[in-house]
SELOGU-102635 format. One line per field, with one value per residue (C-alpha): residue number from 1; residue in one letter; y, x, z. Coordinates in nm, 3 decimals, padded with zeros to 5 digits, always signed. Layout:
k <- [NUM ...]
r <- [a ...]
y <- [Y ...]
x <- [X ...]
z <- [Z ...]
***
This chain:
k <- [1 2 3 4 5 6 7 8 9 10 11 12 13 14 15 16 17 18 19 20 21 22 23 24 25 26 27 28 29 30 31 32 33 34 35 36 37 38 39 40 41 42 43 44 45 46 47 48 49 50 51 52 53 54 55 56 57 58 59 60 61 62 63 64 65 66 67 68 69 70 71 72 73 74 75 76 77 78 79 80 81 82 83 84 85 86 87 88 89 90 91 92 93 94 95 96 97 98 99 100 101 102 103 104 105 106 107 108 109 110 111 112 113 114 115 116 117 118 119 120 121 122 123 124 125 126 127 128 129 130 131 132 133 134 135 136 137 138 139 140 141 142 143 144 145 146 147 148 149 150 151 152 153 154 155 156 157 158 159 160 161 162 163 164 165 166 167 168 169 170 171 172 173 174 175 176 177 178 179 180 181 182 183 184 185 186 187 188 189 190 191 192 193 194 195 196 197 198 199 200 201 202 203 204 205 206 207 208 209 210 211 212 213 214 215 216 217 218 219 220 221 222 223 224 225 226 227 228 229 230 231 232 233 234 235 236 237 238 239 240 241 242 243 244 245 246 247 248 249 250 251 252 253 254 255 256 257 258 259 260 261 262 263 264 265 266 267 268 269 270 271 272 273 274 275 276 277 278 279 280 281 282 283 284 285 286 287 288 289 290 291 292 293 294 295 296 297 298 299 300 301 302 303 304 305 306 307 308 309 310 311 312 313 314 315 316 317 318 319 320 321 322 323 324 325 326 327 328 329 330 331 332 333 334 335 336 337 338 339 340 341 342 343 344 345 346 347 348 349 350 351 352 353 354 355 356 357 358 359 360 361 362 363 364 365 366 367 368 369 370 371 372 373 374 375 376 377 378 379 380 381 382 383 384 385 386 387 388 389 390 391]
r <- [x x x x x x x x x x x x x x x x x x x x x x x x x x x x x x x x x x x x x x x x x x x x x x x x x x x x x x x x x x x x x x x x x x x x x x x x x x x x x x x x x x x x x x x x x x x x x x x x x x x x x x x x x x x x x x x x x x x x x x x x x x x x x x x x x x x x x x x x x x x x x x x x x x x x x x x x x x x x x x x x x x x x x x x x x x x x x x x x x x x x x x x x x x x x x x x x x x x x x x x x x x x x x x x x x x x x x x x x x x x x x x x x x x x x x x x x x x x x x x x x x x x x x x x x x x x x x x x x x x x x x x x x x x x x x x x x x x x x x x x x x x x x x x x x x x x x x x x x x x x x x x x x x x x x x x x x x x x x x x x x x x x x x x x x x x x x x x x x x x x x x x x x x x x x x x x x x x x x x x x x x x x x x x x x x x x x x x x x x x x x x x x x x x x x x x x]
y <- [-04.268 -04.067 -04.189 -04.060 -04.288 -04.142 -04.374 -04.128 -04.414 -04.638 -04.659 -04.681 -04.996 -05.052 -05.080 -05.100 -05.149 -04.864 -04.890 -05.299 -05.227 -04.921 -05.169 -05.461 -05.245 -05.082 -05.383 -05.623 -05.323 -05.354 -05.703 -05.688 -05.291 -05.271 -04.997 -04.670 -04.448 -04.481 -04.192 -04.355 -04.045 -04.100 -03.941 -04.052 -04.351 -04.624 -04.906 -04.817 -05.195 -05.313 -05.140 -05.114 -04.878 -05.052 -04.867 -04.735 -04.746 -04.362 -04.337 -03.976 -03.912 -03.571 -03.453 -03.289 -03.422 -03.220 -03.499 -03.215 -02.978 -03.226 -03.412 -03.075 -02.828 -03.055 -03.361 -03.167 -02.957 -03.263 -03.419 -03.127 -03.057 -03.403 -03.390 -03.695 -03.771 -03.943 -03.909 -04.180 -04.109 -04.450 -04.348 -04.193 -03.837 -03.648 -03.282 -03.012 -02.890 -02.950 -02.928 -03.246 -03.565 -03.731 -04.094 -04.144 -04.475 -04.455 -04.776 -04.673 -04.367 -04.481 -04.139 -04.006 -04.199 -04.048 -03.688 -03.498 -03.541 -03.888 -03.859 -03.689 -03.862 -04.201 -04.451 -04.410 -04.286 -03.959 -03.996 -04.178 -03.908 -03.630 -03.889 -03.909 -03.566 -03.440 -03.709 -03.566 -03.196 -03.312 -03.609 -03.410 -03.217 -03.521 -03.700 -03.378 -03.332 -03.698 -03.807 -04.138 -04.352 -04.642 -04.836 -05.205 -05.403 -05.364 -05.268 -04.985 -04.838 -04.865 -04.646 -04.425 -04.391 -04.250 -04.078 -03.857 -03.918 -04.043 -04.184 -04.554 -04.523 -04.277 -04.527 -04.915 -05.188 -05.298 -05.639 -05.647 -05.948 -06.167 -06.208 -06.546 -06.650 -06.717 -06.954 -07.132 -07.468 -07.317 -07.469 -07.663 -07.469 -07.147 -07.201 -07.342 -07.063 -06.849 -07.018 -07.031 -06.593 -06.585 -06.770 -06.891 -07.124 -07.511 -07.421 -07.080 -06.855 -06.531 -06.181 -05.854 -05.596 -05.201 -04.976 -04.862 -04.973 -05.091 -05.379 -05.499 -05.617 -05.558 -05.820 -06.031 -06.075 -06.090 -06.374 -06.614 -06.594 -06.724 -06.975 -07.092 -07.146 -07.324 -07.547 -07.595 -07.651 -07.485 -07.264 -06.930 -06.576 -06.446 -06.032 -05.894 -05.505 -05.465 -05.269 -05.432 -05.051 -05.082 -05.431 -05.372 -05.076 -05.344 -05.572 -05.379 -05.227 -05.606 -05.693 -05.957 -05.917 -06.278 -06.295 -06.179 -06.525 -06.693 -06.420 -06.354 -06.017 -06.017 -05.674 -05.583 -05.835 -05.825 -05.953 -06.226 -06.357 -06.354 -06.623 -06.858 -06.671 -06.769 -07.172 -07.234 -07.049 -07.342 -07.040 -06.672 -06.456 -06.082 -06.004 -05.633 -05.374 -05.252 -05.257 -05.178 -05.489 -05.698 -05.844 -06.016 -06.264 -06.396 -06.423 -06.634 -06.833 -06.887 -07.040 -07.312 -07.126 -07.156 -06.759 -06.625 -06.289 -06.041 -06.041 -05.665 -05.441 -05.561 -05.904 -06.149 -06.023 -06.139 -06.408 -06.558 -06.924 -06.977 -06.842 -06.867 -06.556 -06.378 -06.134 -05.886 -05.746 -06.084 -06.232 -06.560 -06.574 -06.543 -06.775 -07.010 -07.027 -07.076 -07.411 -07.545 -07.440 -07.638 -07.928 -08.015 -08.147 -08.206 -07.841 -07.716 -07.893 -07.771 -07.411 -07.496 -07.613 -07.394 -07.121 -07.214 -07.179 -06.881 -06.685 -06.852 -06.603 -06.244 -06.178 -05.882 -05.888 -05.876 -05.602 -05.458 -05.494 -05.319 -05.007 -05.022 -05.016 -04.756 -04.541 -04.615 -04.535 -04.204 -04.106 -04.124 -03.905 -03.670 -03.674 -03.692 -03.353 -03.242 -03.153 -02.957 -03.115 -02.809 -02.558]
x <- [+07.395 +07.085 +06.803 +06.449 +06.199 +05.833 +05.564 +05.291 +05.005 +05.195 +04.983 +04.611 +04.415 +04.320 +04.663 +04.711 +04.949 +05.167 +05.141 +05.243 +05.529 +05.655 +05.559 +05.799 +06.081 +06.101 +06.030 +06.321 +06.590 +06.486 +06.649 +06.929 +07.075 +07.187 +07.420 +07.242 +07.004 +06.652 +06.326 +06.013 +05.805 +05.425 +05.050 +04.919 +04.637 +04.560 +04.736 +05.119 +05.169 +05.308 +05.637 +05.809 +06.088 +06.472 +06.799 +06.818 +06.462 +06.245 +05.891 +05.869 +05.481 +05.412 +05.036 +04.858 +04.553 +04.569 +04.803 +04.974 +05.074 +05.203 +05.410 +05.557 +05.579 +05.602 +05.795 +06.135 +06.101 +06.148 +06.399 +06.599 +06.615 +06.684 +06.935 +06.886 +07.154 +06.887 +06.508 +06.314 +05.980 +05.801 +05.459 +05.496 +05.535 +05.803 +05.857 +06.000 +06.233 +06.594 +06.773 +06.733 +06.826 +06.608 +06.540 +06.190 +06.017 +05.796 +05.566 +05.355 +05.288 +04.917 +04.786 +04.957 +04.839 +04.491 +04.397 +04.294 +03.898 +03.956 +04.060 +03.820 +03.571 +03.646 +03.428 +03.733 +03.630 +03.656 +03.979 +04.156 +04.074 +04.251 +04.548 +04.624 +04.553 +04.803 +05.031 +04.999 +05.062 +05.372 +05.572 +05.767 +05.870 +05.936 +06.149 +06.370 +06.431 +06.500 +06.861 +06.798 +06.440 +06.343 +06.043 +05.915 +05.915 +06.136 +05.839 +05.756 +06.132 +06.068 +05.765 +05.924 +06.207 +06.052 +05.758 +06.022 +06.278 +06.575 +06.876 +06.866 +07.078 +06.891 +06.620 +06.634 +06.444 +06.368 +06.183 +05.863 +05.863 +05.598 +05.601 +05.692 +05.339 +05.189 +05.450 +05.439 +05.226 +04.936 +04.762 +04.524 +04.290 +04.413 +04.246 +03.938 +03.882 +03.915 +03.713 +03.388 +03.493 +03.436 +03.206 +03.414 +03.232 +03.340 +03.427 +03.508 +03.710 +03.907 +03.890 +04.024 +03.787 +03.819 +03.635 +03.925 +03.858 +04.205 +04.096 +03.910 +03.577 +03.304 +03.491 +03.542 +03.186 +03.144 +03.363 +03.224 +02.852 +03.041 +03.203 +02.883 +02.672 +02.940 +03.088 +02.737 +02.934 +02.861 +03.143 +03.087 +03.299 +03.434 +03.573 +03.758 +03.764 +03.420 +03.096 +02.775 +02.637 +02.910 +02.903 +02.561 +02.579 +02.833 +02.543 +02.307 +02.539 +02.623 +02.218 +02.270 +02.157 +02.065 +02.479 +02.469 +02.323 +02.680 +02.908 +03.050 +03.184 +03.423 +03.532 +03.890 +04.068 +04.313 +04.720 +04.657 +04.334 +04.476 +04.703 +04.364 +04.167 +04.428 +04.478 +04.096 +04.024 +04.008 +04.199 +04.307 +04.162 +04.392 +04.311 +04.414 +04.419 +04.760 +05.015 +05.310 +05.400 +05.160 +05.211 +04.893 +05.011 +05.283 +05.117 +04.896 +05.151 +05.351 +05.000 +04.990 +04.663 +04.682 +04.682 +04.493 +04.637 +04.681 +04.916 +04.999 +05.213 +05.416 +05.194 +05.393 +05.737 +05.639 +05.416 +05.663 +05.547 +05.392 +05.048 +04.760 +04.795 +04.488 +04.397 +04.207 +03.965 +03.851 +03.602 +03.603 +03.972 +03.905 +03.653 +03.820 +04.116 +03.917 +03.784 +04.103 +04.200 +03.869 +03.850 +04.203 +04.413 +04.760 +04.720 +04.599 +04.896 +05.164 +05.073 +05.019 +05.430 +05.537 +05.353 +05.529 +05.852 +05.801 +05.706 +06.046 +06.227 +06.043 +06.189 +06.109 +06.439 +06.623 +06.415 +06.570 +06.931 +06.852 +06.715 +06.963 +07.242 +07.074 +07.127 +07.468 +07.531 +07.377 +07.528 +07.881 +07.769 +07.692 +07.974 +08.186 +08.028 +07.998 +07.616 +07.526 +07.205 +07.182 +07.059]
z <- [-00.645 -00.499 -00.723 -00.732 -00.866 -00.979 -00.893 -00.839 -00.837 -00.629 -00.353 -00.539 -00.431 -00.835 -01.002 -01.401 -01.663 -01.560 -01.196 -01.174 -01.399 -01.142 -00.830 -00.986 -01.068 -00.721 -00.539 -00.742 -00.737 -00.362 -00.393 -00.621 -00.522 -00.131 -00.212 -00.390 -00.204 -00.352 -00.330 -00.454 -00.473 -00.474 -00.407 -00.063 -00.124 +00.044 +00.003 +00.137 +00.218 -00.132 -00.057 +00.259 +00.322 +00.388 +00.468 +00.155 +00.007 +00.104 +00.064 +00.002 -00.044 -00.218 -00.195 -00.441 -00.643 -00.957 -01.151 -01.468 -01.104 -00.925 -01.194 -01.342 -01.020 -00.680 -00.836 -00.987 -00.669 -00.429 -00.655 -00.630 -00.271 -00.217 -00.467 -00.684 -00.969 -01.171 -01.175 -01.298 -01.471 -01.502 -01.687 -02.018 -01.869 -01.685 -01.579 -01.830 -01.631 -01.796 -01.439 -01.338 -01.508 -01.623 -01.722 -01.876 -01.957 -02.246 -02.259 -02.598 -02.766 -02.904 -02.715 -03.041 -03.300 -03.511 -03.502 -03.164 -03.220 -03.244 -02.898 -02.793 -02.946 -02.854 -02.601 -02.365 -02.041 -01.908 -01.736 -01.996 -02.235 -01.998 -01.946 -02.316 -02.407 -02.086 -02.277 -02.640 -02.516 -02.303 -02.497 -02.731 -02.454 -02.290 -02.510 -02.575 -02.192 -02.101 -02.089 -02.164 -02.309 -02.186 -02.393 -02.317 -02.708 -03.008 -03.208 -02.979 -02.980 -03.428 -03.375 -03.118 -03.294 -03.632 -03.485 -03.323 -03.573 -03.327 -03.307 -03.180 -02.917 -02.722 -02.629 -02.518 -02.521 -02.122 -02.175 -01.889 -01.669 -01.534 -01.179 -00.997 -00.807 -01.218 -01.273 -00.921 -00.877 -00.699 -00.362 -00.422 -00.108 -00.228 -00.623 -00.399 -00.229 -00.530 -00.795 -00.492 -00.403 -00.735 -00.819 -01.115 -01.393 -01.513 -01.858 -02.012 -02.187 -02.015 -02.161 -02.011 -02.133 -02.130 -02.269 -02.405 -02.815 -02.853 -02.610 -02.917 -02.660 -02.900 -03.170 -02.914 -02.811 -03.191 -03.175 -02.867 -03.007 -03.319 -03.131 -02.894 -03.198 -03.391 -03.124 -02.912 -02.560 -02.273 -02.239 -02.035 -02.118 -01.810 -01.844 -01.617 -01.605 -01.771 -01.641 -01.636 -01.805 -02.046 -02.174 -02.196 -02.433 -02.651 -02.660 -02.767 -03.053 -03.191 -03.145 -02.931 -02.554 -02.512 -02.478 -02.181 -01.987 -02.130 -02.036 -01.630 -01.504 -01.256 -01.304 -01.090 -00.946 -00.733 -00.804 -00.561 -00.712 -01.113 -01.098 -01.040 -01.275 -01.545 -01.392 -01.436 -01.773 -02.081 -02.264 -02.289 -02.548 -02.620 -02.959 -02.872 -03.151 -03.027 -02.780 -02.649 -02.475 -02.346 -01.993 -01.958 -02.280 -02.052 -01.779 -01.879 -02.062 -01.713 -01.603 -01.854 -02.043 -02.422 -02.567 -02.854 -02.940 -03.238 -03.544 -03.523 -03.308 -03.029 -02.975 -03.152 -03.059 -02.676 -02.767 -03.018 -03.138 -02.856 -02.899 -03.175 -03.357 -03.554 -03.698 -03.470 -03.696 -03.855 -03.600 -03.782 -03.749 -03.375 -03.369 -03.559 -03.303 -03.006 -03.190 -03.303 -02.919 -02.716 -03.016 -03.075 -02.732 -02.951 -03.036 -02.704 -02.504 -02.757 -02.700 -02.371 -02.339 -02.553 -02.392 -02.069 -02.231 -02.379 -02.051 -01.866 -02.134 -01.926 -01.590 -01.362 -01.192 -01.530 -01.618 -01.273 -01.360 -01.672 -01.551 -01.253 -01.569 -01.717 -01.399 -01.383 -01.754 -01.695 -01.360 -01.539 -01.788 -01.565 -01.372 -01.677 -01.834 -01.468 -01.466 -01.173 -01.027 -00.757 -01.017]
***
């Protein structure tokens, strides 16, 4: 098989949701496939050492900084002339073009949930607003062009499902992974070095804040000046992804700027650094409004970190009984947990082991073999209704 992968962010130093999940999939189906000819297509950026190209592994970088153009006019072109049986859209969006097959990995469809000016209107920032609105105009087109769905939770294949009223078997469930260095024992020099770079705290509890609503931040801060006046320890609030201009505008809407002496921004951090981030933090808190899958639940799971994370969506399908589950809109609830969590040790080291557990069951090279089936299952079907990918 000649398969093209799209992995247009690939190469970006600051790499997301989307962009780890593309990076893991290309780099295990680097380890487990040694017989089909891969194309990872991607924009030129700067940081072209995560993947290195093998003997049948192409790095086939396609210019072009206008995101809509590039995905719908310069992708299918290059897929075509390089004739790919299968082209693998790994972001929520693909190309319209119906001559090419195409294999299409939805991750969430929350761009289409609430009316347009609720979009538009939201704190999300200028880029996520194009993203999702790119996303609303092109999914249905999407979905009816792709041979084959892939989606990351059961609960997100339900909602995909009805919203577009399908047929189950023309999406599956592809499980993400969490990636080996979170569940390794960590060097001792190597979590030194990280908790003085970043200047890291004694005691505190780990956020990962967006601006993004959904993230839930504003509760959250709700939440700890709940928990610092009930509990009276000196616990700090470290957030990761969060602007000092931004959490200050949360402050101010929740009256309570004096917050900001307890809480530490960190704001991106690299893969390496994470895995320490996690190991030091008395607890994780992920009280999302919604998701489709979740990764950082697991990964802090793999690191021995007791979760807190919501009742709704696809949160306790991947946290299972492992984690504290709450109700994201109830700041008490939230509060509440981080108590029993910091007060109770029995509690705290059975979420802890079961936590453990519970991330063991996520692999990123299963998640591999998976997709890698899914290309097979679609390259017969091809060749079975004898689909012409020159046209």
């Amino acid at each position: 098989m000649r398969i093209g992968i799209e992995a247009q962010r690939l190469f970006r130093t600051h790499k997301h949701g989307m962009d780890r999940v593309a990076l893991e999939l290309i780099q295990n189906l680097q380890i487990i496939d040694k017989v089909n000819e891969y194309f990872i297509f991607v924009k030129p950026d700067q940081d072209k050492s995560v993947i290195q190209e093998t003997s049948n592994f192409k790095i086939v970088e396609i210019p072009g900084n206008l995101y809509p153009w590039w995905e719908q006019f310069k992708l299918p072109k290059v897929a075509k002339s390089l004739q790919c049986d299968v082209l693998h859209c790994t972001s929520n969006t693909a190309p319209y073009s119906k001559n090419i097959p195409l294999i299409t990995t939805l991750h969430d469809i929350i761009y289409m949930e609430g009316n347009l000016m609720k979009l538009l209107t939201s704190k999300a920032s200028l880029y996520q607003k194009i993203g999702n609105l790119y996303r609303r105009c092109i999914v249905h087109s999407v979905v009816k062009n792709s041979k084959k769905l892939i989606t990351v939770s059961n609960f997100e294949k339900e909602n995909i499902t009805k919203f577009f009223q399908l047929e189950n078997h023309t999406i599956e469930t592809v499980y993400n992974g969490v990636n080996e260095k979170f569940k390794m024992n960590l060097e001792t020099e190597y979590l030194k070095k990280c908790k003085t770079v970043h200047q890291l705290p004694d005691n505190y509890v780990l956020h990962i804040a967006n601006k993004d609503p959904r993230k839930n931040t504003l509760r959250v801060l709700v939440a700890f000046q709940k928990f610092l006046n009930q509990s009276k320890l000196p616990y700090k609030l470290v957030m990761l992804g969060c602007k000092e201009e931004d959490l200050t505008l949360s402050l101010k809407e929740i009256n309570a700027l004096k917050l900001r002496e307890h809480i530490v921004l960190l704001g991106y951090v690299s893969d390496n650094d994470l895995p320490a981030i996690y190991y030091f933090a008395e607890l994780f808190l992920f009280p999302s409004l919604r998701e489709g899958f979740g990764i950082p639940i697991i990964e802090a799971m793999a690191c021995g970190i007791p979760v807190i994370t919501s009742n709704t969506s696809s949160m306790p399908e991947v946290a299972g009984n492992a984690a504290h589950l709450v109700d994201p809109f109830n700041t008490d609830e939230i509060c509440e947990g981080m108590m029993k969590i910091v007060l109770d040790e029995n509690y705290k080291g059975l979420l802890i082991q079961k936590g453990m557990l519970q991330s063991k069951k996520f692999s990123w090279e299963k998640m591999a073999w998976q997709v890698l089936e899914q290309y097979k299952q679609l390259y017969n079907e091809i060749n079975t209704k004898g689909y012409d990918k020159r046209k």
